[in-house]
C-alpha positions as CSV (number, residue, x, y, z in Angstrom):
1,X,0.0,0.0,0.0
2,X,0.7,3.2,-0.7
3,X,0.0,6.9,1.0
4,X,-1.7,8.9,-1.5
5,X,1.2,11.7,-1.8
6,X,2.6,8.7,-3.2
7,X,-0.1,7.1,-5.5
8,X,-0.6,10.8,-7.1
9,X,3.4,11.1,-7.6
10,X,3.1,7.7,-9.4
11,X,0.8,8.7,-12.0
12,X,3.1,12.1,-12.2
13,X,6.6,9.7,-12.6
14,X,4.5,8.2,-15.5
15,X,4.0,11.4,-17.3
16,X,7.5,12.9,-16.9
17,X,8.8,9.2,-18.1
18,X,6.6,10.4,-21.5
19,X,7.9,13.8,-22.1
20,X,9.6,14.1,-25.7
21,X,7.4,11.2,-26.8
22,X,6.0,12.7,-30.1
23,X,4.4,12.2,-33.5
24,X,7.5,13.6,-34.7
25,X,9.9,10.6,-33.3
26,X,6.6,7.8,-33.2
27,X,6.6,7.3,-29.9
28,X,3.8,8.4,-28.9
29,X,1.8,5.5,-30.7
30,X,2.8,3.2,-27.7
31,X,0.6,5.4,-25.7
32,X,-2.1,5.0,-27.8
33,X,-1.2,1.2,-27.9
34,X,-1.4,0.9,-24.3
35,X,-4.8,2.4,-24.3
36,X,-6.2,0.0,-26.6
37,X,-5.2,-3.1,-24.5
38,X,-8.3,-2.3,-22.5
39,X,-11.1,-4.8,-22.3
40,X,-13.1,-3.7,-23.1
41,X,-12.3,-0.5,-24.5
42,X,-14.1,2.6,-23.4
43,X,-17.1,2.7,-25.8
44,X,-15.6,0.2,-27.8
45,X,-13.3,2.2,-29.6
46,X,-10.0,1.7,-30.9
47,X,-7.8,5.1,-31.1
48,X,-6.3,5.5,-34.1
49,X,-2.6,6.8,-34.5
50,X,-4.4,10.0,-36.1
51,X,-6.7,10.5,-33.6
52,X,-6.3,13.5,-30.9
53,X,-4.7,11.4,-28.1
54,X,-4.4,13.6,-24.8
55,X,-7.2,12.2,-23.3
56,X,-5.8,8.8,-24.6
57,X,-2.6,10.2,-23.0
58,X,-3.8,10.7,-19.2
59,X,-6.1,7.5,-19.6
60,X,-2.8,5.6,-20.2
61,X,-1.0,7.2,-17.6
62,X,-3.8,6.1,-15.1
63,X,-3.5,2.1,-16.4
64,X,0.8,2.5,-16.6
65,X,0.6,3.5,-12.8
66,X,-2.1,0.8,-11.9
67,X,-4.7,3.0,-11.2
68,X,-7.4,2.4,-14.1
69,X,-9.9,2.2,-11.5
70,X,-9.8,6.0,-10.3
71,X,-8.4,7.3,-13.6
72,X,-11.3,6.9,-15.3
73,X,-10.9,5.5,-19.0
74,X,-11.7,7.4,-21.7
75,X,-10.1,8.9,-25.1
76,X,-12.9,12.1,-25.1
77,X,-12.6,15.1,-23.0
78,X,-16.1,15.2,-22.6
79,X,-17.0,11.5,-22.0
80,X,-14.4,11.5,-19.3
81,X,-15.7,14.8,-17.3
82,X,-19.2,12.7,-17.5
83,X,-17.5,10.0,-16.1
84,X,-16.1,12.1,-13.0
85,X,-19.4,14.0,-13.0
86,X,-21.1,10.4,-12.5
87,X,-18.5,9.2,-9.9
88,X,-19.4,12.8,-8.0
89,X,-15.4,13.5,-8.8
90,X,-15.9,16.5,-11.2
91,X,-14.8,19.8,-10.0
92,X,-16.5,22.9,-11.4
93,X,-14.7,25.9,-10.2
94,X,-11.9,26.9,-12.5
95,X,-10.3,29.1,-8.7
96,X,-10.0,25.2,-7.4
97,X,-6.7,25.1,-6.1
98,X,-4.9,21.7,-8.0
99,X,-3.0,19.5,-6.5
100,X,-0.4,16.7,-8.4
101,X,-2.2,14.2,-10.2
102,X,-5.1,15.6,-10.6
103,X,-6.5,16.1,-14.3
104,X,-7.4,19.7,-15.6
105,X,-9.1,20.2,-18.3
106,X,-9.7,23.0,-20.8
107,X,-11.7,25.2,-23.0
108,X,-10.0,27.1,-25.8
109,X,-13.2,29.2,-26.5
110,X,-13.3,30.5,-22.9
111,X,-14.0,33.9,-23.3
112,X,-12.7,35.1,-19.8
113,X,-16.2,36.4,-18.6
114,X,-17.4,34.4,-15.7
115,X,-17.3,30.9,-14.5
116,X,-15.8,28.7,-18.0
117,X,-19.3,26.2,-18.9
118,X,-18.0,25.3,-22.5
119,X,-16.9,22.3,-23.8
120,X,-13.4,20.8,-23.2
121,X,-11.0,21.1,-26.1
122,X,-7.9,19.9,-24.4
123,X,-6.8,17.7,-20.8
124,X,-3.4,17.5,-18.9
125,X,-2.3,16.5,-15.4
126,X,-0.9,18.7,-13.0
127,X,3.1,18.1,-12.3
128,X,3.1,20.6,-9.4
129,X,1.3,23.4,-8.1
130,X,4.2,26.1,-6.6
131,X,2.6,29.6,-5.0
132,X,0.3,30.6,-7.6
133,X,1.5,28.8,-10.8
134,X,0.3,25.4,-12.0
135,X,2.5,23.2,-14.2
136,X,0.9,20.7,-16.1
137,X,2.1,17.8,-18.4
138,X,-0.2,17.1,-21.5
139,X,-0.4,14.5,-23.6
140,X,-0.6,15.9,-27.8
141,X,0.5,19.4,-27.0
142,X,2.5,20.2,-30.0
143,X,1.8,16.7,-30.8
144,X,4.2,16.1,-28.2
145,X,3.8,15.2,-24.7
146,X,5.3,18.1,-23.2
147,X,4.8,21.1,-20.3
148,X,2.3,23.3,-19.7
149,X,2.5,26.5,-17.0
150,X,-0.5,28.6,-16.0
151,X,-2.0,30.7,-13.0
152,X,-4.4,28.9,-10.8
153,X,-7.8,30.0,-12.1
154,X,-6.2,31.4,-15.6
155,X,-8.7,31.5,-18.4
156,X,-9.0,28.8,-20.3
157,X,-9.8,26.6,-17.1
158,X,-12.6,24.4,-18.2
159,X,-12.5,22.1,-14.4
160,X,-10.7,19.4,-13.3
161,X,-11.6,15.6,-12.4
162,X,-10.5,14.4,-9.7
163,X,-9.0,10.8,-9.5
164,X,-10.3,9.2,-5.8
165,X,-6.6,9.0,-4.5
166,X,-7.7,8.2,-1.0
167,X,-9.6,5.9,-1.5
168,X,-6.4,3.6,-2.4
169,X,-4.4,5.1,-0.3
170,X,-3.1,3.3,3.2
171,X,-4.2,5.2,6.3
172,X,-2.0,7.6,8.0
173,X,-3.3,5.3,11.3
174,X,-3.7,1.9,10.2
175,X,-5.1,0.7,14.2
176,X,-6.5,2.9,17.1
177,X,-5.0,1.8,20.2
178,X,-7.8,1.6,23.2
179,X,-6.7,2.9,26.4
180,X,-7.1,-0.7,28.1
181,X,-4.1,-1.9,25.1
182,X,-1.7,1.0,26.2
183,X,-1.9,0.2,29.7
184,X,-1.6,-3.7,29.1
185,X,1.6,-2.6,26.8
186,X,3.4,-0.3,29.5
187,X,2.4,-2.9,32.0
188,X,4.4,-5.4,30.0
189,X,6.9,-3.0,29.2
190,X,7.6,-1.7,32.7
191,X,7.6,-5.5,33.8
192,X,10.4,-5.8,31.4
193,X,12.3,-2.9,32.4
194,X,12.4,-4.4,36.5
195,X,13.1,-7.6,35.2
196,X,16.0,-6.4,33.5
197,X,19.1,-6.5,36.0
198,X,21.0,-3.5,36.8
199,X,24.3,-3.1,35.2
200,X,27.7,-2.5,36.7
201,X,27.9,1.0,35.8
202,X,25.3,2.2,38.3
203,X,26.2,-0.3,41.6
204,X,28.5,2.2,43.3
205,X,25.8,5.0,43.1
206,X,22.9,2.3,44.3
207,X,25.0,1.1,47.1
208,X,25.4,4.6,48.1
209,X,21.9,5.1,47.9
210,X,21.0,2.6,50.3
211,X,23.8,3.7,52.6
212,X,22.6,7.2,52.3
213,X,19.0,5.7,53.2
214,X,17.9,7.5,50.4
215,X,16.1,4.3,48.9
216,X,16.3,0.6,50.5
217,X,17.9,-2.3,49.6
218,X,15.4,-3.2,46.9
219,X,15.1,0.5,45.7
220,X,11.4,1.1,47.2
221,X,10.5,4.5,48.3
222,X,7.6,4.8,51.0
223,X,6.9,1.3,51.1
224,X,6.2,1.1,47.4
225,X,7.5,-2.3,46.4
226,X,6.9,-2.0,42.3
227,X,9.5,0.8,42.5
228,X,12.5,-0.7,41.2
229,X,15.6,0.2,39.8
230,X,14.9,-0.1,36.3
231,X,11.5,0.9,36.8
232,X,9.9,4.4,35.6
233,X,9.6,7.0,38.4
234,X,7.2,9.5,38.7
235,X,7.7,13.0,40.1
236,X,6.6,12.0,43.7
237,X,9.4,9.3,43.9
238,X,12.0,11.5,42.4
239,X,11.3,14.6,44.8
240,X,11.2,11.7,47.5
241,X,14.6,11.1,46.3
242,X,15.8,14.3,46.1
243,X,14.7,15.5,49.8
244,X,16.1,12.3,51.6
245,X,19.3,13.6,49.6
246,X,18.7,17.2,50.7
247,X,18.4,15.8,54.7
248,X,21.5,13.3,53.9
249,X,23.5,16.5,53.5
250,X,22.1,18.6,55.5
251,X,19.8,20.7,53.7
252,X,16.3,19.9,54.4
């Protein structure tokens, strides 16, 4: 499993692994052949190497990077804004603030007046959104998969679907510990530490201790017999400690 910062780098990585591929070296056509190993294919259609192909480009990104079940398949712009429209994944509001991996798509006709409601000319996937500037990767721009940059709610904007990360992603918390397990766990780990025997280093100081009748020969304080030396202490037994030291010396 992955975190989701990590499934929406994946599909990223994908995209960047693409950049140069172009109609110009042929490259791109393996693209548009992985698209068509789909079964079945979205609407039943098989792109063709002179089709438009950047919807068939983030489509193929989504099934390179395993994810062909939140990037939703399609090789239309429209078609796959009704299929994130369906799934209740389709974001409107051309000020939404991008993040990496999510697909934006556009409307060359956008006039600049008002919210953008045309229809979708052209789709990429945002790389990386830094301060105000989005930079996108696009499949079929300059018949090339190359970069795109652009202000976050430039003209042009059309919406963006939004591929259901988290839904694949591990949680942050995979198990909620109930008080009643904590305390069985410190139980068992402060059995442990008085089980453990005390080292060498530390015998002059103990001995001295005792001496001192600062602690007793088993390390109790006040009669508490679970306070050991390789126990935890709280702050009663360590200002306990501190004024039998203080009246050892002369202080208290």
């Amino acid at each position: 499993m992955m975190t989701e910062l990590e499934l929406r780098n994946n599909v990223v990585d994908v995209m960047r692994g693409w950049l140069g591929w172009s109609e110009a070296n042929g490259k791109y056509r393996a693209i548009i052949d992985l698209y068509n190993t789909q079964r079945p294919l979205p609407r039943g259609y098989a792109v063709q190497y002179d089709d438009e192909w950047c919807a068939t480009t983030v489509t193929a990104a989504g099934m390179a990077a395993g994810l062909s079940d939140i990037i939703l398949g399609e090789c239309s712009c429209s078609r796959m804004i009704a299929l994130y429209q369906a799934a209740g994944r389709w974001q409107e509001s051309d000020a939404y603030r991008p993040q990496a991996g999510d697909i934006i798509m556009y409307d060359w006709q956008d006039t600049g007046a008002g919210d953008n409601t045309g229809a979708p000319d052209h789709v990429g996937i945002v790389e990386k959104v830094v301060g105000n500037i989005i930079t996108i990767i696009e499949g079929n721009k300059g018949e090339a998969v190359a970069r795109r940059t652009m202000a976050v709610n430039s003209r042009y904007i059309r919406g963006y679907c939004l591929p259901d990360y988290a839904s694949k992603a591990e949680s942050e918390v995979e198990e909620i510990m109930t008080y009643d397990q904590w305390k069985a766990f410190m139980d068992q780990y402060r059995t442990e530490l008085r089980d453990n025997d005390s080292g060498e280093w530390s015998k002059e100081a103990r001995e001295w201790a005792v001496n001192a009748g600062i602690v007793n020969g088993s390390g109790e304080i006040n009669g508490l017999p679970n306070y050991m030396w390789e126990d935890l202490s709280t702050r009663e037994q360590l200002i306990t400690v501190l004024y039998r030291f203080a009246k050892a010396i002369g202080q208290a």
